[in-house]
C-alpha positions, 0 to 999 in steps of 0.5 A: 500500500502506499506510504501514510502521509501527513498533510498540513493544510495553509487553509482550514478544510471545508467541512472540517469538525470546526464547522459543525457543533459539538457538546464535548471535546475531541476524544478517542472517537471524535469525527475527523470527516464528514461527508458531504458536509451539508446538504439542502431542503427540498430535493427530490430524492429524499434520502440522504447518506452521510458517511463519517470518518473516525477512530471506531465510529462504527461502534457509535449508536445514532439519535436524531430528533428533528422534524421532517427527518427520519432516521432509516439505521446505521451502516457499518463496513469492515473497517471499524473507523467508518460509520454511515448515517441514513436519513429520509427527508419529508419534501417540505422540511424546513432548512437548519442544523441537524442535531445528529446525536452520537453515543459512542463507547466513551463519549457522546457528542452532538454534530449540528449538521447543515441543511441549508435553503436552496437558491431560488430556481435551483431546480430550474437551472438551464444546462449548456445547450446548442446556443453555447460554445464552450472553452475547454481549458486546464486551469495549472496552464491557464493563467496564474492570477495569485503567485502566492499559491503555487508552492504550498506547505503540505501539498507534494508538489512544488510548481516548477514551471520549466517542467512540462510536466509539473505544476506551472501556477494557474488557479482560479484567480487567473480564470476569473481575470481571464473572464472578460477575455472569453465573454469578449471572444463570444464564449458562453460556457467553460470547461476546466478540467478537474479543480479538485485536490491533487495531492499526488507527489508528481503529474498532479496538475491536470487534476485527473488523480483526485485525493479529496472529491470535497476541496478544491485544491489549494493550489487553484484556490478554495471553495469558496474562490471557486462559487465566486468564479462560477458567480462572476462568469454567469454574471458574464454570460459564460456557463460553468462546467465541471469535469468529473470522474467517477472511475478513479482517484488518486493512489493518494487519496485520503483513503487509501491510508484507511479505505472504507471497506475491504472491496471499495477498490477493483482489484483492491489486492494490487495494494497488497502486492498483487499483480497490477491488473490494467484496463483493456481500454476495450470500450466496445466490450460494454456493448459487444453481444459476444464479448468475454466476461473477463473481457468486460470485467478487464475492462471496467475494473482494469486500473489505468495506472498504478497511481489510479486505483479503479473505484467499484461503483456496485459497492452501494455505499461508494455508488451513493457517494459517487452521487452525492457528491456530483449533485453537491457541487451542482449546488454548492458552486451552481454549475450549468453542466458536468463533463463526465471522464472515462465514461464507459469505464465506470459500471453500468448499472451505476451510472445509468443511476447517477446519471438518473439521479443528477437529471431528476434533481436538475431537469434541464441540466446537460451531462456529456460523457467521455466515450473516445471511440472513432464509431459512432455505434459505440458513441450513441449506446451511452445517450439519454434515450437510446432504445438498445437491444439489451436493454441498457438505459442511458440518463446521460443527455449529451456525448463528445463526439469523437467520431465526427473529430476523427472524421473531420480531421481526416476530411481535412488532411486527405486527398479527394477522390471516390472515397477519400477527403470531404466524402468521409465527413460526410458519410459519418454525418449520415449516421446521425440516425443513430443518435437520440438527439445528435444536436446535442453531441458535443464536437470539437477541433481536440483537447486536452489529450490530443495534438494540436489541431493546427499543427495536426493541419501542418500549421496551414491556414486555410484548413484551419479556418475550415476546421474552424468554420466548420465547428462553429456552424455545425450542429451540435454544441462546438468546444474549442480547446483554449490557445486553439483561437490562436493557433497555438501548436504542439508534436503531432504525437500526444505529449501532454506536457507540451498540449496543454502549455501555457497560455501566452500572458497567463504569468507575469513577465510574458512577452507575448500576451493573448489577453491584450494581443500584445506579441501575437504574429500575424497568424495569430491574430488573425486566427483570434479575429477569426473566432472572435466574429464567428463566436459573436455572429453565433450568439444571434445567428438561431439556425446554428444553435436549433435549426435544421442542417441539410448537406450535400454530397462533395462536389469537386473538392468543395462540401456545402451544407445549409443550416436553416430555420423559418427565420434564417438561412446560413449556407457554408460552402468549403474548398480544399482544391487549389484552385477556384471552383464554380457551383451552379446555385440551382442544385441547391434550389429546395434550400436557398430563400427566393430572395438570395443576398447574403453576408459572408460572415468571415469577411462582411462582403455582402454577396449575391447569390444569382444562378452561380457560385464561385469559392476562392481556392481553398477558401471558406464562406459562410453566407448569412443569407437574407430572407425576405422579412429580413430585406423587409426589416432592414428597409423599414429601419433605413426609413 
């Protein structure tokens, strides 16, 4: 097992006993942890689980006298230092401090335990959505707004910021002076990956080997710090997302020093010597009508790597943690939406229950799992409302969608011909059919665990402004990695490290500085404008964000497609040859408006559409075209 480690911590943690009320001092059997450390009135799901950590607690008989509570018994497990306290709340009951009484073998204490009053319209909190683009970034690499955070007392890893692979310094305080930039560019939602604490001795910074699912690591900033972040970007128009993942943890998490229950790991005898039992990352084995049972088992209960222990979600008492605590930060910091990590990995049968229990709480909330799968056969078995032959249901609402990121980058970097170049993109649109709401898959030009999509395009323009383009127009809610909107680069093969680099103008003393522009080349800021007028056309433009989509087949080297509504036409027509390419308008008769003036939004040339077309070579037009209430409105106004 891992060697115990003792933290000294720069800040009092969250729900640390000094928040709750006790009627005698510590003692042997004194609470070290409560978890969550509050809850609130008026959920839905009336029972409630709170799992309390200390010097055999399990021997503590519990009494509570509050009205509107119930107390449905105790669980135990096989570590004596664990105790687990069931209640059911009555739907009305009114918020205040539960006097949670514990008689123990040589103490007695009271713990007053929060319930606390919900916001207003907690419930009816609108989740990301096809009108929102989001920016994904990794907060150590993003922007450093406090210096006096990076290296602290207890926490395993120092910042060095000239390794790439070690803590730089960012924290929230730089993604709250960062906010006015993205609202700026026309950003309206934003994806950190994982802020929770990552004490992990090295490789902590992307925050994926979490050691405390309660606290937000210090070294970004502290709860509190982070509802204010979500506060000030919703003040801003930008929706907040929280990366969470359910399948692993840290090997230095507070529990592996005491773990809850002898089986709360897969594999859990790898802590005691045994041999290392690895994911296969065979994902289509969850589905596979034919798949081996040690396939599938070797699967979901492989770890990941040593330092990640696999967490066994079908142990009920950890399963209703898992839960809990996904819905106590959608409330605690009010978030818009959850990104869920190695989604497949997890148990079925378990997040099909944490996903049902997240959108009975939030009706109108999103959640996009990770399935990094090139099929879409894969991709579409995990959506809410799939009808799949075993039986499986999904609650999960949203996917990413990595086969249409496979497929455009493809497109992109391949010759035309019968089956090559736009043909592919095209085709992989064409299984939409198999998706319960495709318009609510998540696409992308990458993130943080592939290559830069620029240097993945051999740092040519003109197919980045088609990826680009593409993205922004495309159904679908459009996620764009952050530094991408300055075509920042990267090795064409997968180094972290080097992907998820600074951004320039995060730290003091940067020369170059996206924020403000200052140092950028050309090319940059030519990509940065070129996101920027897409994203804020975007926000008005409603065929994107809810209309229809109708494509037409590649032709010549050119691949258009309409999307269109009763109020709106926008036509995108793309060129990969060298040369110009002529279309002849009249293929597109059953789509385009009678009347036929359009704006190309990239340029702001205003374009009439007669009976041809002609596309720059290699170039890329997005065409707001005029409907005739529209012509009529813009008359009015002028008069």
């Amino acid at each position: 097992m891992p060697n115990a480690r003792t933290i000294v911590y720069s800040r009092p943690v969250f729900y640390a006993c000094a928040a709750m009320l006790f009627s005698s001092a510590a003692t042997a059997q004194s609470v070290k942890r409560i978890e969550p450390a509050n809850w609130w009135a008026g959920m839905q799901h009336p029972q409630l689980q709170l799992m309390l950590y200390g010097d055999k607690l399990a021997q503590c008989n519990v009494s509570l006298d509050y009205q509107g509570v119930a107390l449905s018994g105790t669980t135990t497990t096989a570590n004596p230092n664990y105790l687990f306290i069931n209640l059911t709340l009555a739907a009305d009951i009114a918020p205040g401090d539960l006097p949670l009484q514990l008689n123990c073998a040589d103490s007695k204490q009271t713990l007053a335990y929060p319930l606390l009053a919900r916001r207003p319209g907690s419930a009816q909190r609108e989740g990301f959505n096809p009108s929102d683009v989001i920016y994904l970034l990794t907060p150590d690499r993003f922007a450093n707004g406090d210096p006096t955070n990076d290296t602290l007392p207890g926490m395993l890893e120092p910042a060095n910021r000239s390794d790439d692979n070690g803590r730089h310094g960012g924290d929230l305080a730089g993604m709250a002076k960062a906010l006015p930039y993205l609202a700026d560019m026309g950003f309206t939602a934003m994806w950190p990956t994982p802020l929770t604490e990552n004490n992990q001795s090295a490789y902590s910074y992307h925050g994926y080997a979490a050691t405390d699912l309660y606290n937000i690591d210090p070294r970004f900033g502290s709860n509190a710090q982070y509802r204010e972040l979500v506060a000030k970007a919703n003040k801003l128009g930008i929706k907040v997302i929280q990366d969470i993942i359910v399948n692993h943890i840290g090997h230095q998490h507070w529990w592996l020093d005491d773990l809850p229950d002898s089986n709360w790991l897969n594999n859990q005898d790898v802590l005691n010597g045994a041999a290392f039992v690895a994911t296969n990352h065979n994902r289509s084995t969850a589905q596979d009508p034919y798949a081996s049972k040690i396939d599938k088992a070797l699967f979901t209960d492989g770890w990941f790597v040593a330092t990640m222990p696999d967490l066994n979600q079908r142990h009920p008492l950890l399963a209703t943690y898992l839960i809990q605590n996904s819905i106590w930060w959608v409330e605690y910091a009010g978030l818009a939406g959850i990104r869920e990590d190695t989604y497949s990995y997890a148990d079925q049968t378990f997040l099909s229950e944490w996903a049902r229990r997240l959108m009975l709480e939030y009706p109108d909330f999103n959640i996009v799992g990770e399935e990094w799968s090139p099929n879409p056969l894969i991709v579409s078995y995990w959506q809410r409302g799939k009808q799949n032959k075993d039986g499986y249901i999904s609650h999960t609402p949203a996917m990413l969608d990595f086969p249409l990121y496979d497929a455009l980058l493809k497109a992109l970097t391949t010759e035309e011909s019968w089956n090559g170049g736009w043909i592919g993109l095209y085709e992989m649109l064409s299984n939409d059919h198999i998706y319960t709401d495709p318009s609510n898959l998540v696409i992308f030009e990458g993130n943080h665990d592939t290559a830069r999509i620029f240097s993945l395009l051999n740092e040519d323009t003109d197919l980045y402004r088609m990826a680009i383009s593409y993205l922004l127009t495309m159904r679908g809610i459009p996620q764009l990695f952050y530094g991408t909107e300055i075509a920042m680069t990267s090795p064409k093969q997968r180094s972290d490290g080097q992907v998820r680099a600074d951004f320039p103008g995060g730290w003091a003393g940067d020369k170059v500085n996206a924020f403000t522009g200052t140092g950028l080349s050309r090319t940059q800021k030519n990509a940065q404008q070129l996101v920027k007028t897409l994203l804020n056309w975007r926000k008005t433009a409603t065929a994107i964000q809810n209309g229809k989509l109708l494509h037409f087949a590649p032709d010549r080297g050119t691949y258009t497609y309409f999307r269109y509504n009763d109020t709106q036409t926008v036509m995108v027509v793309i060129n990969k040859q060298h040369e110009p390419v002529t279309l002849d308008l009249a293929r597109f008769r059953e789509v385009l408006p009678p009347v036929k003036t359009a704006t190309e939004v990239i340029s702001g040339q205003r374009i009439e559409l007669d009976k041809q077309l002609t596309i720059p070579a290699r170039g890329t037009l997005v065409l707001d075209i005029y409907q005739p209430y529209q012509l009529t409105l813009a008359v009015s106004a002028a008069e």
